[in-house]
N, C-alpha and C positions, 0 to 999 in steps of 0.2 A: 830354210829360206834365208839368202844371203841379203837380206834388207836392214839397213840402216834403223829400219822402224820397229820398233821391238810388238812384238805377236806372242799370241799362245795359243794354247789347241785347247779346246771344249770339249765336252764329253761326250760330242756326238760325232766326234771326229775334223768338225771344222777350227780352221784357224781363221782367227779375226786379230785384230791389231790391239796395241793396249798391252799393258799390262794384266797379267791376272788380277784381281781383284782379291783383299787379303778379307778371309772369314772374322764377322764380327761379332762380339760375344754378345747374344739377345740377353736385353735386362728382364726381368718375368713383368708383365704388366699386374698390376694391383686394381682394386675396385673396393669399394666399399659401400655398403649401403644402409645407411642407420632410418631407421624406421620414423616417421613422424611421429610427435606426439600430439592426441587429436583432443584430448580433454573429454573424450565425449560427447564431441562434434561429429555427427558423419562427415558435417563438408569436408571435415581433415581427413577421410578414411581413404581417400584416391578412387581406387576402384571399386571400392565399397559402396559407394555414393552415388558413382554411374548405374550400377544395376538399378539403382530405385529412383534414376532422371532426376537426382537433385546435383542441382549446379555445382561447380567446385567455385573457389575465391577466384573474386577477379584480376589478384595480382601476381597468377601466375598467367607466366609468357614462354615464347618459343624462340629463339635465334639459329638458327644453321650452320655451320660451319668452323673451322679450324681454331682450337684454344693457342696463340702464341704467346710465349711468355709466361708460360704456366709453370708451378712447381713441379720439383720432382718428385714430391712424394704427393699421394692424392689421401688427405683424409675428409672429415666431416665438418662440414659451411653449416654455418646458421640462415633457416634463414626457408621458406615455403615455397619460392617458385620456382622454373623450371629454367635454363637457357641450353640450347644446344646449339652451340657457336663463338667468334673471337668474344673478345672481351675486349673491346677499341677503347684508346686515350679518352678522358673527360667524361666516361660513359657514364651514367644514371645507376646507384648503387641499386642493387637489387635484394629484396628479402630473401634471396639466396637461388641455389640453380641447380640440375641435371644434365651433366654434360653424355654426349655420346660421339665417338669419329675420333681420329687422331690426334694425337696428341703433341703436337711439335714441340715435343723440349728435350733435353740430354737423350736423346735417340729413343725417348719412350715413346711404344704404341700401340692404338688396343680402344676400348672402351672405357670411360669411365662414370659412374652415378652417382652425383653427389644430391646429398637432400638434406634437411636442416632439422636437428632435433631441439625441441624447448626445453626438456629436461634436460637437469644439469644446477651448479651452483649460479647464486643470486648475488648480486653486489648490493652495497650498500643503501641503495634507493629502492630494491625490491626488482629489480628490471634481471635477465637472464642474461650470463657472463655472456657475449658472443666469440666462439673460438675459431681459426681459420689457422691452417698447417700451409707455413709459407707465405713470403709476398705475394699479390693480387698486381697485375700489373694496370698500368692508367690508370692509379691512383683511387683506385674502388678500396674506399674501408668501411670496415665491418661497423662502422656508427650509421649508417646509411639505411642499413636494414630495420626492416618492422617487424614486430610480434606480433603472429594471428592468434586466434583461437578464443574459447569462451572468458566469458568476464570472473573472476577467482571468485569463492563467497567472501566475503567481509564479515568479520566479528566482531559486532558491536558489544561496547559493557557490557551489556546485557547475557550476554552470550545465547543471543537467538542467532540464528548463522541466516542473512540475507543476501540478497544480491544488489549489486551497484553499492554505491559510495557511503559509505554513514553523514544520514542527513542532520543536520542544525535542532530539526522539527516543525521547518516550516513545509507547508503543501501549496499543491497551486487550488485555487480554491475551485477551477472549471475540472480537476483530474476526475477521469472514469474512476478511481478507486474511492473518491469520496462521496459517502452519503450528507445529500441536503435534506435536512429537515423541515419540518413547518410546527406552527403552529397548534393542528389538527393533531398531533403527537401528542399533548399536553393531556391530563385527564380534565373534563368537565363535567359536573354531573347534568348540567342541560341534554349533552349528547350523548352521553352513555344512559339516561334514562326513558324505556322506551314508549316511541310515541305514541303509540295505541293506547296504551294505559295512559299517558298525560290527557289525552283529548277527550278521554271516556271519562276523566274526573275531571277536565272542565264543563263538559255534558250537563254530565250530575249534578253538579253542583249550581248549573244557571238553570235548571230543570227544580231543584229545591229549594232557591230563590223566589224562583216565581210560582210556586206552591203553595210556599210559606207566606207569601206576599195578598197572594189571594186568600186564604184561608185569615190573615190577619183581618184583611177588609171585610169581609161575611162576617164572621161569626165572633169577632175580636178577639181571636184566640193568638196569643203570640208564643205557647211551646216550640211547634214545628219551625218558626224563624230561631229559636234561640238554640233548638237544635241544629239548625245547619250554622248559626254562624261559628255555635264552638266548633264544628266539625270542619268546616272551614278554617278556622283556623290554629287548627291541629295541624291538618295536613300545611297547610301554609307553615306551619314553625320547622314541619320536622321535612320540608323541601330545603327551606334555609340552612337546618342543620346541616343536613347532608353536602349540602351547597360550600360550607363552611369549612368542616372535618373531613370530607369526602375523600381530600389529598392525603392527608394526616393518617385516616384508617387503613385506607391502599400502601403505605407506607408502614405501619403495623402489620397488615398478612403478610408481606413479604418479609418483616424480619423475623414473625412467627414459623414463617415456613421452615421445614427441616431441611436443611444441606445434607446433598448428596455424595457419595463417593464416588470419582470417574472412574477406580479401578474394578468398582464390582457393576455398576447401574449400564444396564441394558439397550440394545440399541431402540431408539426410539420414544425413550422414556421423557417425560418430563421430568429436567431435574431444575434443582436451584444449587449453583456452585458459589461458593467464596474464594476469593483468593488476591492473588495479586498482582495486576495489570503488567505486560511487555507490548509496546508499540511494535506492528509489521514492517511491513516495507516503506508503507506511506504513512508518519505522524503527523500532528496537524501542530498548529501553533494559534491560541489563545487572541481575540482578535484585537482587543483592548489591552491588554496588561502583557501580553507577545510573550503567553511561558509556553515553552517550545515541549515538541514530544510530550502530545497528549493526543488519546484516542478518542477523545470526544468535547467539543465545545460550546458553549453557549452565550449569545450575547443579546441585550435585551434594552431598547432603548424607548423608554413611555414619557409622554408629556403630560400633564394636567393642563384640562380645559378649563377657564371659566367661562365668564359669560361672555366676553368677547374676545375671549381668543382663539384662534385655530383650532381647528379639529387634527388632530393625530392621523385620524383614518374615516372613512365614511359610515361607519359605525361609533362612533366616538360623539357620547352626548356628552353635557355641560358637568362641568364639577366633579367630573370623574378623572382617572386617569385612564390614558389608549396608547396603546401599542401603536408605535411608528415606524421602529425598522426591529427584525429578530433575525439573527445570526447563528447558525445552527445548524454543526456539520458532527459524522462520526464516520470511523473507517473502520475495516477489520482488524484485531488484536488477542493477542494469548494471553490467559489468566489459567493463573498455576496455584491450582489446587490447595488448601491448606491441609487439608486432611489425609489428601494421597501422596500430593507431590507432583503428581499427574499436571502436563500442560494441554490446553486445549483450544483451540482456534474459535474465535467467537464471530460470528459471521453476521455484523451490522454495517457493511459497507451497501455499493447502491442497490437499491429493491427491494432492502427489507427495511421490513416492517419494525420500527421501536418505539417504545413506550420508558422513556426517561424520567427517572426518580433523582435528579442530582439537585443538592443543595447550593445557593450560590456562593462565591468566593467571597465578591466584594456585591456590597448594594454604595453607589452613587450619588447624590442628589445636586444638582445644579442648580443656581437661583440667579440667574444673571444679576437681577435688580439688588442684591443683598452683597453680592460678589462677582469678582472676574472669574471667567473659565478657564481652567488650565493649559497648558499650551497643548498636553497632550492629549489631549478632549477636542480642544479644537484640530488640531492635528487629527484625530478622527473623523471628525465629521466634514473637514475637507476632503479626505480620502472618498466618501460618501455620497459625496454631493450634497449634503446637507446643511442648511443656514438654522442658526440659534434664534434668529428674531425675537431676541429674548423673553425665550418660552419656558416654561419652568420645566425641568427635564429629568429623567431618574434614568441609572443606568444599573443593570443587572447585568453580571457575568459568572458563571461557572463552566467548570471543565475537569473530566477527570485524563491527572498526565499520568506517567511512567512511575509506578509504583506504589500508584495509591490504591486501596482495597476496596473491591466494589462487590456486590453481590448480583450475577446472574441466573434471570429464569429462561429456559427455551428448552428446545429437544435434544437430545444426544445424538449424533450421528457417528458411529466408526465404521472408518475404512481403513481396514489393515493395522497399522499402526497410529492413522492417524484419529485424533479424536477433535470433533465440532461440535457446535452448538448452533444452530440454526433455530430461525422463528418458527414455532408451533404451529400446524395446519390449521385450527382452532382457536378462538380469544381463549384465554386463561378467567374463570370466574370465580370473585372472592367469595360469594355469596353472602347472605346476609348475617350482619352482625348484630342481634337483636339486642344484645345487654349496651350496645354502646346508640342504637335505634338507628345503625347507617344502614343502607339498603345495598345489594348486590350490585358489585361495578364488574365490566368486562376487562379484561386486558388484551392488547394486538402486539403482534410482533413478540418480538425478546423484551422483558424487563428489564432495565438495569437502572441499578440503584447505587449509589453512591456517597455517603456523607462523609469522606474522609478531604478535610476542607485542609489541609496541615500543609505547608509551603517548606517540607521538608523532600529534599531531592534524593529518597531513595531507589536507591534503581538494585534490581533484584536478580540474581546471579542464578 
């Protein structure tokens, strides 16, 4: 063809205009794809996650279309969600992306799947180095992106390995994990002695009253009155007793009790363990004196009545002292074994049942009229809502914190490796102790006992 316009023949035999077109050397397209790290989270498994309809994170996303500006080389983005599309000026950094479609840069094209792995080295804050191969164009940097996935354990002193942050030792005092106490916890021998038996020796004894009363008037015989009043009060001294010592001897059967071993004693057994207290997840903190990381606390604040003054509470007669306000939480906590070594989960958080033996730290006394109250007293009881009216006032607190020794009674439970102590289906019965003339007390819940009163902060490895 004599044309001025330059042509070439095709392989099909036709000729079209142009020049031939010179062969270009294909680069090989690359891909990579590094696997998430998911912690042990299915949400992180991708398609793991979908089979069993639980959601994936919500921050991954979808974009469409053409990456410009992109590297040459494609390697591994920190970083969980997805994009497949440009990457526009000013854009919103992302926790990372999956690209697919062409690729518009130095003539590379193909597919490519980027995904972001956590593993890898940490800088100096503890946060995961972020790496990226090549400029991001639009100014997307790698400071932008977030780290998913579960919360690391934390190792406290102690070295119990928990989750979330190491607390101070303060709690909220409304948390589910915290057991409120009452009162009713306390031992009394009013209530633990039973009523059938009290009412059938008040019976009796107004039944030999008036016996004796009459048989006085007929026939002036005063034996059978001199027989009831000693027997009267017999039983009257040796109620008192018990009334008196009752806490004291309940106190005695448990240190007489034998400590168990956790590594040989059975499931289900009653045991009584000693050892040495670690705080769980939730400590509590002391509510008066604020000593933090303690599993159990108590605060106790009584007035004396006289004659004209205030009642405490509406059981609160003259000249006595009455419980006004009692403060009185415990949570779940490990105690490690002295004998084995063995740790074991004590389960007095909310629902169970406990029967506390702790001695107090500080006892109080207030006297307005003799003295000023201290700022941190009053500071209390503004917290409270409560006014001094200058009442005469006592204040009781104990608490046992992190590493004091305490002696626990309840049941053994193991599962698997793990070992508890949970409240006994059953009260626990001292029975009677005839040489010292205390009469049989029950016990509810777990016991724990406690006199190690020492403001020493050892914490137990």
């Amino acid at each position: 063809m004599g044309s001025r316009f330059p042509s070439h023949k095709l392989s099909n035999g036709l000729y079209v205009s142009g020049r031939p077109e010179q062969p270009k050397e294909r680069t090989p397209t690359m891909s990579s794809i590094a696997m998430p790290y998911t912690g042990g989270d299915i949400k992180k498994s991708g398609e793991l996650g979908k089979m069993f309809d639980i959601p994936m994170d919500g921050s991954k996303s979808r974009k469409s279309g053409p990456i410009s500006g992109a590297p040459s080389r494609i390697g591994s983005f920190g970083g969980a969600a997805s994009h497949s599309g440009p990457i526009m000026p000013n854009a919103a950094p992302r926790a990372g992306y999956t690209t697919s479609g062409p690729v518009a840069t130095g003539g590379i094209t193909g597919s490519a799947s980027v995904k972001k792995s956590n593993s890898g080295m940490l800088n100096r804050h503890g946060d995961p180095v972020k790496k990226s191969s090549g400029p991001q164009s639009g100014g997307v940097t790698p400071g932008g992106r977030q780290n998913s996935g579960p919360i690391p354990p934390v190792l406290p002193a102690t070295g119990l390995i928990t989750s979330g942050p190491i607390s101070s030792g303060s709690a909220v005092v409304n948390s589910q994990a915290v057991n409120v106490l009452s009162q009713d916890d306390d031992f009394s021998f009013k209530r633990n002695f039973p009523k059938p038996i009290l009412w059938a020796l008040i019976l009796l004894f107004i039944m030999g009253f008036i016996a004796s009363g009459f048989i006085l008037g007929a026939v002036h015989n005063a034996i059978l009155l001199i027989v009831v009043v000693v027997l009267f009060g017999a039983v009257a001294a040796l109620f008192a007793w018990n009334s008196f010592w009752g806490r004291t001897a309940i106190m005695d059967f448990i240190a007489r009790y034998p400590n168990a071993e956790l590594r040989n004693a059975k499931n289900g057994q009653l045991v009584k363990i000693s050892g040495v207290v670690t705080c769980g997840n939730v400590p509590l903190e002391s509510s008066y004196q604020r000593v933090p990381r303690c599993v159990y606390t108590s605060t106790s604040l009584y007035e004396y009545r006289g004659w004209d003054s205030k009642a405490a509470n509406p059981k609160h007669r003259r000249f006595t002292w009455g419980l006004r306000l009692m403060e009185r939480r415990a949570v779940d906590f490990y105690i490690s074994d002295f004998q084995s070594g063995l740790r074991a989960l004590v389960k007095i958080g909310p629902g169970a049942r406990v029967t506390p033996y702790v001695d107090d730290s500080i006892v109080i006394d207030f006297n307005p009229a003799k003295e000023a109250l201290s700022p941190e007293f009053v500071r209390w009881l503004r917290e409270r809502n409560l006014s001094s009216d200058d009442r005469v006032m006592q204040m009781k607190e104990g608490y046992i914190k992190e590493g004091s020794t305490v002696s626990v009674m309840g049941v053994l439970q193991r599962n698997d490796n793990v070992l508890m102590i949970v409240p006994p289906p059953e009260p626990i019965t001292t029975g009677c102790q005839w040489a010292k003339c205390i009469f049989p007390a029950t016990l509810e819940g777990i016991v724990l006992r406690c006199d190690d009163t020492s403001n020493t902060d050892a914490i137990p490895v």
